[in-house]
DRENVEX-50158 format. One record per residue (C-alpha): residue number from 1; residue in three letters; chain; x, y, z. Coordinates in steps of 0.1 Angstrom, whole numbers. Example, Ala and Ser with C-alpha at 12.3 -4.5 7.8 and 13.67 -1.06 7.14 Angstrom:
REM DRENVEX-50158
REC, nr, rest, kette, xx, yy, zz
REC, 1, ALA, A, 123, -45, 78;
REC, 2, SER, A, 137, -11, 71;
//
This chain:
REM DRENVEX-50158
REC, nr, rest, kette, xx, yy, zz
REC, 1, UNK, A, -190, 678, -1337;
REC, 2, UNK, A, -185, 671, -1301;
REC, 3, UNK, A, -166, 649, -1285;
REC, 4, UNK, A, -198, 629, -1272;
REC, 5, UNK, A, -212, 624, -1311;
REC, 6, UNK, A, -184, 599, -1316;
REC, 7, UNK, A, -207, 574, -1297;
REC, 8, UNK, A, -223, 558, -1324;
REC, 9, UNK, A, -234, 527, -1329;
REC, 10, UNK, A, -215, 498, -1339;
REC, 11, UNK, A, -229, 494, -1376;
REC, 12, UNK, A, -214, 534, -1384;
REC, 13, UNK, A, -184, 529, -1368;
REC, 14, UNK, A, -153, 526, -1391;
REC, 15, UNK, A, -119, 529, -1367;
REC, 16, UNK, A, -101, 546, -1396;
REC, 17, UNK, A, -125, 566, -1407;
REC, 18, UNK, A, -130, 577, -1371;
REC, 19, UNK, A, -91, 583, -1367;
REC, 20, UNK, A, -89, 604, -1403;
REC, 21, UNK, A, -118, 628, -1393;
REC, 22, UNK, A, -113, 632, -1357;
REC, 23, UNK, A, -74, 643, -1367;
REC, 24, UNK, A, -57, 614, -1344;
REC, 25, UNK, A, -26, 603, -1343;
REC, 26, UNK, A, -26, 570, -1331;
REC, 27, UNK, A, -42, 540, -1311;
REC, 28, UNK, A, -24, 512, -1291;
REC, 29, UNK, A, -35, 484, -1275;
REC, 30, UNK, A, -24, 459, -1252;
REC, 31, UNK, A, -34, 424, -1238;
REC, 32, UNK, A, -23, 410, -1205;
REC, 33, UNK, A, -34, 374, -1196;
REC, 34, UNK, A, -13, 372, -1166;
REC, 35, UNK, A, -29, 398, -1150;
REC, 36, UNK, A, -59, 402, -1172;
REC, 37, UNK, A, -52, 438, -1182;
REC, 38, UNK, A, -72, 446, -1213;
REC, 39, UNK, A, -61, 487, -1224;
REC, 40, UNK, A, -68, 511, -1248;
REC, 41, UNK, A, -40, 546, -1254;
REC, 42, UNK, A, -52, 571, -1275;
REC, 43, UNK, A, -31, 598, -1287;
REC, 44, UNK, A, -49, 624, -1304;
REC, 45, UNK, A, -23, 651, -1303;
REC, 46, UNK, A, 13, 655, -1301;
REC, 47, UNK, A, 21, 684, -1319;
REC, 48, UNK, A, 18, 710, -1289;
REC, 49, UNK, A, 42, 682, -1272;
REC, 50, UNK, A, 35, 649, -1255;
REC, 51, UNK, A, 4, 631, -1253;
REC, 52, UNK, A, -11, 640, -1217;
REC, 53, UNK, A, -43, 625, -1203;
REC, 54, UNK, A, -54, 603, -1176;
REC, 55, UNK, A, -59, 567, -1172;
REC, 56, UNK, A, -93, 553, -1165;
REC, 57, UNK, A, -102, 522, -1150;
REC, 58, UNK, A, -142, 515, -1151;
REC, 59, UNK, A, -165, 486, -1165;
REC, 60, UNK, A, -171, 486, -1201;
REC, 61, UNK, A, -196, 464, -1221;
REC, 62, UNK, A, -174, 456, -1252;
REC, 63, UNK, A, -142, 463, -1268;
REC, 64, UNK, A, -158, 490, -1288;
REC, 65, UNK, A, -172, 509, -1264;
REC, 66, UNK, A, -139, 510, -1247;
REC, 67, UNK, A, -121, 522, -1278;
REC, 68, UNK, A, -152, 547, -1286;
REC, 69, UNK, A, -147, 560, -1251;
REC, 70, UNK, A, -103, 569, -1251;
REC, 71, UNK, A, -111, 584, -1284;
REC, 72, UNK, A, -134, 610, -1272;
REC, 73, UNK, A, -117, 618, -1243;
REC, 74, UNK, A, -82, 618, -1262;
REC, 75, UNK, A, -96, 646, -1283;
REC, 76, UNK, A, -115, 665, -1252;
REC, 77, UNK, A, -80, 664, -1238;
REC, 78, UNK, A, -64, 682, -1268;
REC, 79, UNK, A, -88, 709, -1270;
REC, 80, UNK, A, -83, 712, -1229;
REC, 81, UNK, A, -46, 714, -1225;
REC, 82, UNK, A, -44, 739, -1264;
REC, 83, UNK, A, -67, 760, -1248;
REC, 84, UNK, A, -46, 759, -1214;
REC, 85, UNK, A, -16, 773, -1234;
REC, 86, UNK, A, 1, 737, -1221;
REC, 87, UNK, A, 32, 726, -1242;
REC, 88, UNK, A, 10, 693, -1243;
REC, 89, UNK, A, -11, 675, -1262;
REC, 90, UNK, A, -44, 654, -1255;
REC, 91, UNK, A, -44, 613, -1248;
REC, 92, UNK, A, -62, 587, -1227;
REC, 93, UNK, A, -59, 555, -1217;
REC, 94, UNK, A, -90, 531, -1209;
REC, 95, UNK, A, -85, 497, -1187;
REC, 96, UNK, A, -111, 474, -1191;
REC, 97, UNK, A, -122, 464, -1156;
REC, 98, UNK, A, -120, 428, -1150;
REC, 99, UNK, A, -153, 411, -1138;
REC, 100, UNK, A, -126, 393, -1111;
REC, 101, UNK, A, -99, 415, -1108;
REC, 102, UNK, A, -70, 389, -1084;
REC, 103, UNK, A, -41, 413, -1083;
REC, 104, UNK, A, -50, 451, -1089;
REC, 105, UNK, A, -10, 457, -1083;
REC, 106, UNK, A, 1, 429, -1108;
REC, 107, UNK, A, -24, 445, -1133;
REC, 108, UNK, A, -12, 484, -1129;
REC, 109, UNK, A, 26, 474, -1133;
REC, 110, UNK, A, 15, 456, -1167;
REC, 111, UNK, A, 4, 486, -1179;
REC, 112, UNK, A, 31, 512, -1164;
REC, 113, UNK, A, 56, 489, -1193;
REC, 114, UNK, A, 25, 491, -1214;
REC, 115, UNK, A, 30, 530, -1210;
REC, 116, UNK, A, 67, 528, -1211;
REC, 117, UNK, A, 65, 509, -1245;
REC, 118, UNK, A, 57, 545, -1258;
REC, 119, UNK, A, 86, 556, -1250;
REC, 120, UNK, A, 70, 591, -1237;
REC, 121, UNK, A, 43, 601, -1267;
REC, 122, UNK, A, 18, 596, -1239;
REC, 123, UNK, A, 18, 604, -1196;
REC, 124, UNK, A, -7, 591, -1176;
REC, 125, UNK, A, -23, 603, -1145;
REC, 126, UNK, A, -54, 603, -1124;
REC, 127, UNK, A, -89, 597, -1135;
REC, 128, UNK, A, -123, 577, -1131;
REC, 129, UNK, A, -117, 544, -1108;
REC, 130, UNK, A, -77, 554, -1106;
REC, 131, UNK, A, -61, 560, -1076;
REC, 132, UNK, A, -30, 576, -1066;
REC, 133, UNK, A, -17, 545, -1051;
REC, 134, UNK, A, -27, 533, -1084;
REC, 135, UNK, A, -2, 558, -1101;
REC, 136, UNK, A, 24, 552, -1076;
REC, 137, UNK, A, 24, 516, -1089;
REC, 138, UNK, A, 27, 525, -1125;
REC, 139, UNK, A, 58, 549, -1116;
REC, 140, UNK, A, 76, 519, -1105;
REC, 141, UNK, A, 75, 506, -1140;
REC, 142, UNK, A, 76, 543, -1162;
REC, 143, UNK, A, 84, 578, -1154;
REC, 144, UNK, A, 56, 591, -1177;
REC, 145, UNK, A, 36, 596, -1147;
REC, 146, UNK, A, 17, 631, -1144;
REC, 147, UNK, A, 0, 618, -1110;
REC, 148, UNK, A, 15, 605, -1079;
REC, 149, UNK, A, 14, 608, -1041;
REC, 150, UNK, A, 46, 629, -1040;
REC, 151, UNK, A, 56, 644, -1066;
REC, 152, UNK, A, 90, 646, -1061;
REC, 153, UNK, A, 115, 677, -1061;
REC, 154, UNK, A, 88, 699, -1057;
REC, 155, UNK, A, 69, 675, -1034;
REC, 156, UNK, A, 29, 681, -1027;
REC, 157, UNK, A, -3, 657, -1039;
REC, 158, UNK, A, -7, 647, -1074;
REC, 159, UNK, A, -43, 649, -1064;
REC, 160, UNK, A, -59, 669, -1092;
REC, 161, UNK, A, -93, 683, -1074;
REC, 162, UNK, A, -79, 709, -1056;
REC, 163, UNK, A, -66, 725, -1091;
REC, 164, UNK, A, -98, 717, -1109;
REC, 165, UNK, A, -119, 732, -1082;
REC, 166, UNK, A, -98, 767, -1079;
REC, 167, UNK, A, -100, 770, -1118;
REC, 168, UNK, A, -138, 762, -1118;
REC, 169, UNK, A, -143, 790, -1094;
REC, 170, UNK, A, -123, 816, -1114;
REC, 171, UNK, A, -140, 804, -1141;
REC, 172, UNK, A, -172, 814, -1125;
REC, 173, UNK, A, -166, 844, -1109;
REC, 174, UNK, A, -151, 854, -1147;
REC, 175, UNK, A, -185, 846, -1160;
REC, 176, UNK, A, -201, 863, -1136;
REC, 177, UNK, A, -185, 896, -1136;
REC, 178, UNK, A, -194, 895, -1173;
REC, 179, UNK, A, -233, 891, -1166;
REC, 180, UNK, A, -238, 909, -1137;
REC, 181, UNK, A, -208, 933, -1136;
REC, 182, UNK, A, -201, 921, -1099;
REC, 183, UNK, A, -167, 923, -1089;
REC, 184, UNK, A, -173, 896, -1061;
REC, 185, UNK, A, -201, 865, -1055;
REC, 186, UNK, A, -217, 876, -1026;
REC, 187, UNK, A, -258, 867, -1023;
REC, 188, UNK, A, -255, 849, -1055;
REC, 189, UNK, A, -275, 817, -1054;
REC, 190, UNK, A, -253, 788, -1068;
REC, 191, UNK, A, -267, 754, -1077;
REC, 192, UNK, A, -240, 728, -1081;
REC, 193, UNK, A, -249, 694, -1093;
REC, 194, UNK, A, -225, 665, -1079;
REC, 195, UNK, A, -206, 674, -1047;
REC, 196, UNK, A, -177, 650, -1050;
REC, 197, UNK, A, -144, 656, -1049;
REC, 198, UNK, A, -142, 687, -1064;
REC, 199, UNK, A, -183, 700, -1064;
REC, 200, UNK, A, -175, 700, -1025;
REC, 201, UNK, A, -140, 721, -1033;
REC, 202, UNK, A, -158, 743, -1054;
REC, 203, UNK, A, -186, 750, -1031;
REC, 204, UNK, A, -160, 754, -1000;
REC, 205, UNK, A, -149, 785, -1021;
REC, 206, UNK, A, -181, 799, -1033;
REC, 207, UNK, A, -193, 798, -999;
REC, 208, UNK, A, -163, 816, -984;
REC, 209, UNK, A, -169, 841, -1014;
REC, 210, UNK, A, -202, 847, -998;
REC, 211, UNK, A, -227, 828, -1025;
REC, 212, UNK, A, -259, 812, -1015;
REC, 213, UNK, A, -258, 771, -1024;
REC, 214, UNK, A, -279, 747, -1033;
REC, 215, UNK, A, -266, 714, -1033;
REC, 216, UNK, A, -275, 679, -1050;
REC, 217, UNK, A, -257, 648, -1050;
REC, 218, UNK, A, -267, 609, -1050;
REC, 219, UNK, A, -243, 607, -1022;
REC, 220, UNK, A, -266, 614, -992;
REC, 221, UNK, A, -237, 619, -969;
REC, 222, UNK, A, -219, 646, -994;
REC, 223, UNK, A, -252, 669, -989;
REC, 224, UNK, A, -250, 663, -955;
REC, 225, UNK, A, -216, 676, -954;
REC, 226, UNK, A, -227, 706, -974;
REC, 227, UNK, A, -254, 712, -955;
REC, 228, UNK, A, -233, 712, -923;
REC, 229, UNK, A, -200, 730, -933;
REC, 230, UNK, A, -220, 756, -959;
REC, 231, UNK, A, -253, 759, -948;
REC, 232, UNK, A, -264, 749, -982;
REC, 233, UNK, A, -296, 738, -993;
REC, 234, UNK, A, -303, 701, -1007;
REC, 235, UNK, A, -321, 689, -1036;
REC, 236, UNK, A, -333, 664, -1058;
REC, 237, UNK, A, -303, 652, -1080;
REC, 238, UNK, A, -324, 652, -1113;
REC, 239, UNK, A, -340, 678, -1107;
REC, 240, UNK, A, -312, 706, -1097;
REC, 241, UNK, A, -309, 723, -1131;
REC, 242, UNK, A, -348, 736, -1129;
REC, 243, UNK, A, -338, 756, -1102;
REC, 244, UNK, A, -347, 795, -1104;
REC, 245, UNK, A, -307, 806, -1099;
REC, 246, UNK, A, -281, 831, -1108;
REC, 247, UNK, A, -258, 799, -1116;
REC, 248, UNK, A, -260, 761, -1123;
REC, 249, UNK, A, -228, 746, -1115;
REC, 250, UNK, A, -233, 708, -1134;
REC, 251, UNK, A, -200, 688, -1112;
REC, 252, UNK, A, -209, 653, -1118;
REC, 253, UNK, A, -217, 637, -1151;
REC, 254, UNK, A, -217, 648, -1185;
REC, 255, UNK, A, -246, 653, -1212;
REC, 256, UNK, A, -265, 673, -1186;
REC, 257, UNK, A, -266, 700, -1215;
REC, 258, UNK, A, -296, 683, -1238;
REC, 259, UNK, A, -326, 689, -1257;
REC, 260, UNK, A, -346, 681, -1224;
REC, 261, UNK, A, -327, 698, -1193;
REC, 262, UNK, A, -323, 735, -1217;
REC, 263, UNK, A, -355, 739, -1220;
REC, 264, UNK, A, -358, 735, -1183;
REC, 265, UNK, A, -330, 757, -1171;
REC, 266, UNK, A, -337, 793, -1153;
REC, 267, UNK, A, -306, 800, -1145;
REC, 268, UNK, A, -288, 829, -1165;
REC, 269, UNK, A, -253, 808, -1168;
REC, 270, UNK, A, -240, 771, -1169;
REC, 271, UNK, A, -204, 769, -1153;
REC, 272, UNK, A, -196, 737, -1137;
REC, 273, UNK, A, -164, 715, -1137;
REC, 274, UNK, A, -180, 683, -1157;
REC, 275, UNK, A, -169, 673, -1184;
REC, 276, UNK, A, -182, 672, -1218;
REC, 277, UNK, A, -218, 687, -1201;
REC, 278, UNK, A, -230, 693, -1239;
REC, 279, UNK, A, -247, 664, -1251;
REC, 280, UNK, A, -244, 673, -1288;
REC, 281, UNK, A, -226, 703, -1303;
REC, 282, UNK, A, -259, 721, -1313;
REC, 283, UNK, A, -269, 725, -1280;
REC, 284, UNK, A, -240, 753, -1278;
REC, 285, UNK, A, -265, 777, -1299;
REC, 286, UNK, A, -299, 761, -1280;
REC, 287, UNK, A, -280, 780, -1247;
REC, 288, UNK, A, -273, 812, -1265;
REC, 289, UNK, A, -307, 806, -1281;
REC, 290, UNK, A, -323, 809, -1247;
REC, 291, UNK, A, -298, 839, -1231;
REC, 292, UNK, A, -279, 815, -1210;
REC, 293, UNK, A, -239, 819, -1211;
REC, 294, UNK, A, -224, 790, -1208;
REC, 295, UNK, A, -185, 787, -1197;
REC, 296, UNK, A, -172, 758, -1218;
REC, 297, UNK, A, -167, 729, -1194;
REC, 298, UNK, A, -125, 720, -1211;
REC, 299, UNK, A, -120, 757, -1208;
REC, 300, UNK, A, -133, 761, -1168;
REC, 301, UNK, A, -124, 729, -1154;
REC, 302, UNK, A, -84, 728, -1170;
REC, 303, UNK, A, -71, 737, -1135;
REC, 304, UNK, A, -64, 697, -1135;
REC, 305, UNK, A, -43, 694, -1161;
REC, 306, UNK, A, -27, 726, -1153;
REC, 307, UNK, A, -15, 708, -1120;
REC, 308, UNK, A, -5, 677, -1137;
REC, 309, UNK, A, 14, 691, -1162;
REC, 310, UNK, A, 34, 715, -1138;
REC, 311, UNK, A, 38, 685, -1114;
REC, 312, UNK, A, 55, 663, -1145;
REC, 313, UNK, A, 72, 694, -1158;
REC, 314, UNK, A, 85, 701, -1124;
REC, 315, UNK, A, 69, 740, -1122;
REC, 316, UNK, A, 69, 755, -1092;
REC, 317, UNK, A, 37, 756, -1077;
REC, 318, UNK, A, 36, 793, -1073;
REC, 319, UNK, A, 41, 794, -1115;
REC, 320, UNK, A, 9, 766, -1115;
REC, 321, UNK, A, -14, 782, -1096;
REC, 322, UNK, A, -9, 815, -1121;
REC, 323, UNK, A, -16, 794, -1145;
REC, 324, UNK, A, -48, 783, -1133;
REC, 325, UNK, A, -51, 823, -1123;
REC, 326, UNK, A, -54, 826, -1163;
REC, 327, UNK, A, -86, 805, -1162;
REC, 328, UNK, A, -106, 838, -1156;
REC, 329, UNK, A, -90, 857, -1184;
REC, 330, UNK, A, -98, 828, -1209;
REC, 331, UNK, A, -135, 824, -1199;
REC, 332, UNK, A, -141, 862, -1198;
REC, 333, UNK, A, -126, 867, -1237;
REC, 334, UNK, A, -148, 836, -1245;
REC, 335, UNK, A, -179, 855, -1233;
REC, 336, UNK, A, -166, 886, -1253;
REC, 337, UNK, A, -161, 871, -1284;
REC, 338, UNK, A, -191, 851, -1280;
REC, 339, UNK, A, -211, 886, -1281;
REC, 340, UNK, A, -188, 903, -1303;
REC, 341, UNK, A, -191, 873, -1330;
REC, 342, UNK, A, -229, 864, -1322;
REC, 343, UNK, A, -221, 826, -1320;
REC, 344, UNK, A, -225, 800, -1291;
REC, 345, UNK, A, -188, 803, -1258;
REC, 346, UNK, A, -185, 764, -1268;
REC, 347, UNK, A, -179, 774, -1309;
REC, 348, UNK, A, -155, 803, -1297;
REC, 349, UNK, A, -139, 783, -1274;
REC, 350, UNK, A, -133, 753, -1302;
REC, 351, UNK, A, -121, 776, -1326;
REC, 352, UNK, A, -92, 788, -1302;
REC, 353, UNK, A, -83, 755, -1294;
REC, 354, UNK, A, -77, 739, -1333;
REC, 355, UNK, A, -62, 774, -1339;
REC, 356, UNK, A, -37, 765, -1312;
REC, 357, UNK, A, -33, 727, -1326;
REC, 358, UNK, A, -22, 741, -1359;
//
């Protein structure tokens, strides 16, 4: 079962049910009417060590959703930093946006002593509708702080793109020397979906690795860019994955893996730094089904968590970046054992990870 099959609807859910089969820890939550901070913290994991994950800060529809949402990527976030080697484990933390949000500082410190209150089973850091100023704010309050704009006695960004990106493109050019037995990227043609903060990254190496892009993006302007800096071709955003490629790189949003867009893909291989890209688990074996390798997206795009991790750990950045190094090793023995076992990279993948929770 994937991460994304926990969003069910409201009449099957059962919070303690959910918690007992998905293997969680625990769930806290905390109301703020001061500052209107409504948050979720889901720890998954804490057996490899604390609870890492980021903090997310979007609109949500109800409560449940909310909840639904911190669970799935709690456990995505167990699986990613286990299959990372990190001496981690997987959490998240959802704010519910306020509809009139007065005092975004107010409402960040009231959940930095929301995060404190844990007394260090969970760190936060950057993710959807976060900032690092955001994260600066909360380190006024808590130390357990993964992302911030200095990052103390190491220094550098806690900016996580850069890391993701680097990993993504290991990643790729793992898979690649798998499929085509290429030692480099040169003339192969590389769709990437979503060319944000790190879709742009990732195609600023792939083009100095001397691939051929095509770009897509609802951003006008970040095709543009592309375009400009990379000579890359544009595209229709929904219409990307048909593309008749070596790769699709899927950067944006998740569920881009389904029983509609496989069927349409010509690409030989699926390696992209979304997250959770598979819709449903059985679309693992629809990919393999079809000849198309696909890199798992928490075992490509873990150059993130990598950084944060080494950041809060204080690691040098020299050890961090051979960490993210490794990121080609694991991909490649996914693809082995993918062959060697007959079953779909994301099964291979899953079974390291609850090998390594264990």
């Amino acid at each position: 079962m994937t991460v994304l099959e926990m969003n069910q609807t409201a009449a099957a859910f059962d919070i303690f049910d959910r918690l007992k089969t998905e293997g969680f820890g625990d769930i806290h939550y905390k109301v703020d009417t001061a500052t209107g901070l409504q948050a979720i913290i889901a720890i998954h994991s804490t057996k490899r060590g604390p609870a890492l994950g980021g903090c997310r800060f979007i609109h949500y529809d109800s409560s449940q959703e909310a909840i639904i949402d911190a669970m799935r990527l709690a456990k995505g976030m167990s699986y990613k930093t286990a299959i990372a080697g990190l001496p981690v484990g997987g959490g998240k933390a959802v704010i519910m946006k306020p509809d009139n949000l007065t005092d975004r500082p107010a409402l960040f410190r009231a959940f930095g002593q929301f995060v404190q209150e844990l007394g260090g089973r969970y760190i936060t850091a950057l993710d959807s509708g976060t900032t690092l100023t955001d994260m600066d704010i909360i380190s006024e309050i808590t130390p357990y702080v993964g992302s911030k704009t200095n990052m103390g006695e190491h220094g550098g960004e806690g900016d996580p793109a850069p890391s993701t990106a680097e990993g993504v493109f290991r990643g790729i050019q793992a898979v690649a020397k798998y499929k085509f037995k290429k030692d480099d990227l040169k003339g192969l043609h590389i769709a990437i979906q979503g060319v944000g903060a790190v879709g742009y990254l990732l195609a600023q190496h792939l083009h100095g690795a001397g691939a051929v892009l095509t770009v897509a993006d609802i951003n006008v302007e970040a095709v543009e860019r592309c375009k400009r800096e990379f000579g890359a071709a544009i595209v229709d955003y929904h219409s990307i994955h048909t593309l008749d490629c070596d790769i699709f790189s899927p950067c944006a949003l998740g569920a881009i893996l389904n029983d509609t867009t496989i069927p349409e893909l010509k690409a030989p291989i699926v390696a992209g730094g979304a997250n959770n890209q598979l819709a449903k688990e059985y679309h693992g074996q629809m990919l393999r089904d079809r000849g198309i390798i696909y890199a798992p997206d928490y075992a490509i795009n873990g150059g993130g968590i990598i950084h944060a991790a080494a950041k809060y750990f204080h690691h040098s950045d020299a050890k961090a970046a051979q960490h993210i190094e490794e990121i080609y090793d694991v991909i490649y023995t996914i693809c082995e054992r993918a062959d060697k076992l007959n079953q779909p990279t994301n099964s291979i993948a899953n079974s390291i990870a609850e090998e390594r929770l264990r």
